[in-house]
Structure formats: C-alpha cells, structure tokens
C-alpha positions as a LaTeX table, in Angstrom:
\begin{tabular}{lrrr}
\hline
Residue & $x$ (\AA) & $y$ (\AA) & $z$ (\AA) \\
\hline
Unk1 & 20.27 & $-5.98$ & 28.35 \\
Unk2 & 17.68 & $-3.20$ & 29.15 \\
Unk3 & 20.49 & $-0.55$ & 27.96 \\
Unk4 & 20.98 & $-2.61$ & 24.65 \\
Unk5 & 17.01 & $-2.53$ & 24.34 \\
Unk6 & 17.10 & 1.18 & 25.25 \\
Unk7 & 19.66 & 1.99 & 22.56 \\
Unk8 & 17.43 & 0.00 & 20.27 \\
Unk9 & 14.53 & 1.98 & 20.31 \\
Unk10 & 16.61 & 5.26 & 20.29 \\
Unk11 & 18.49 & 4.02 & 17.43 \\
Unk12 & 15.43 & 3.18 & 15.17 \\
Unk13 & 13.10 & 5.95 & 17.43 \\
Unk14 & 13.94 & 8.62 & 14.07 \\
Unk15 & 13.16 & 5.96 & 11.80 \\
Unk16 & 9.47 & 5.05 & 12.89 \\
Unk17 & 7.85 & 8.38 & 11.14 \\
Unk18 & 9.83 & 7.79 & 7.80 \\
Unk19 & 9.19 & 4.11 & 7.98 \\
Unk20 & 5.35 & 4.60 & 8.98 \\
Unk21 & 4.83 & 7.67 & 6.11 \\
Unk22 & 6.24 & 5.54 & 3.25 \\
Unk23 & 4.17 & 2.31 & 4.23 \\
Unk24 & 1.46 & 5.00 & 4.14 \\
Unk25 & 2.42 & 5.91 & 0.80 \\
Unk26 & 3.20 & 2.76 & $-0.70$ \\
Unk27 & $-0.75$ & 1.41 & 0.35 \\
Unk28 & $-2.60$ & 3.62 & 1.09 \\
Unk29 & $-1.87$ & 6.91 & $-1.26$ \\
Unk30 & $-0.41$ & 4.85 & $-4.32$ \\
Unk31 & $-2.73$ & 2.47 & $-4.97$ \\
Unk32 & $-5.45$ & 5.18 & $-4.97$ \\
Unk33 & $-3.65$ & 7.71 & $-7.25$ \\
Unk34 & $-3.41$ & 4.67 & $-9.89$ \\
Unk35 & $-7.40$ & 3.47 & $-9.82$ \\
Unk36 & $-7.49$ & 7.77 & $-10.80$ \\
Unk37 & $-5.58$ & 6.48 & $-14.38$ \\
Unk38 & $-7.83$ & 6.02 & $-17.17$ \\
Unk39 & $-5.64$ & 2.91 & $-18.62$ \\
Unk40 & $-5.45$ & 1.47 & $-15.00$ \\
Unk41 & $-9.28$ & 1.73 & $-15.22$ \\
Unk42 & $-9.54$ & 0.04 & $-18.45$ \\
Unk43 & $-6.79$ & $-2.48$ & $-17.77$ \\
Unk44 & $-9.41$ & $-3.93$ & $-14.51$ \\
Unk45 & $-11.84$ & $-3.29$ & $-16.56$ \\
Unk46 & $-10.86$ & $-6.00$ & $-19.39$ \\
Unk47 & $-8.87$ & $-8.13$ & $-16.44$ \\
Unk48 & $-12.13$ & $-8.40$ & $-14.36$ \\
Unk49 & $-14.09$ & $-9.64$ & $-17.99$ \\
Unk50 & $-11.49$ & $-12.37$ & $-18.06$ \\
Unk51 & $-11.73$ & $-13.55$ & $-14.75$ \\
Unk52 & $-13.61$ & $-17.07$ & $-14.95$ \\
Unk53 & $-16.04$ & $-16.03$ & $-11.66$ \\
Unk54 & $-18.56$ & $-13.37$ & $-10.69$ \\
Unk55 & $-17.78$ & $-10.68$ & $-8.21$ \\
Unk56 & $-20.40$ & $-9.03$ & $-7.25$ \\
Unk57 & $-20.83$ & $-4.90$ & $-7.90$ \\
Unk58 & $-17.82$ & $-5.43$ & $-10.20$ \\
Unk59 & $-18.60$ & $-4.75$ & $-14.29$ \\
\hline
\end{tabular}
C-alpha cells in the first residue's frame, strides 16, 4: 500500500503547480480583471439597485 500511495503522489506530484496556478487564475486573477470592465461595473451597478436589501458601502 505505501508504494501505491508513493506512486500516487509522484503521479499527480507534476500536476500540483498547474492545478494550483489555474485555481489561482480562475479566483483570484479573473474575477479581478472583470470588476476592471466598464459594463461589468455597470452591470453590479444596476444588479445591486435591484437587490430588495441594503448592503452597506455598496451604491
């Protein structure tokens, strides 16, 4: 069993970086490059109007 666990983490050991940059990516880097959109502002902006409660520092 340890040699199957051993091969395990070799196996997927390449993977982690890849895996770990794109979940980077993906939450961190996209989400930010899109609230940098004009239209991406204005579409919160009239989604948070509609919204039936107050958040506050928001509008």
């Amino acid at each position: 069993m340890a040699k199957e666990q051993k091969g395990l983490l070799k196996k997927f050991g390449k993977w982690a970086p890849i895996i770990g940059g794109a979940w980077i990516v993906l939450n961190i880097v996209a989400p930010l490059a899109l609230l940098r959109i004009p239209a991406v502002q204005k579409y919160l902006a009239a989604f948070g109007d509609k919204l039936p409660f107050d958040i506050p520092r928001i509008g």
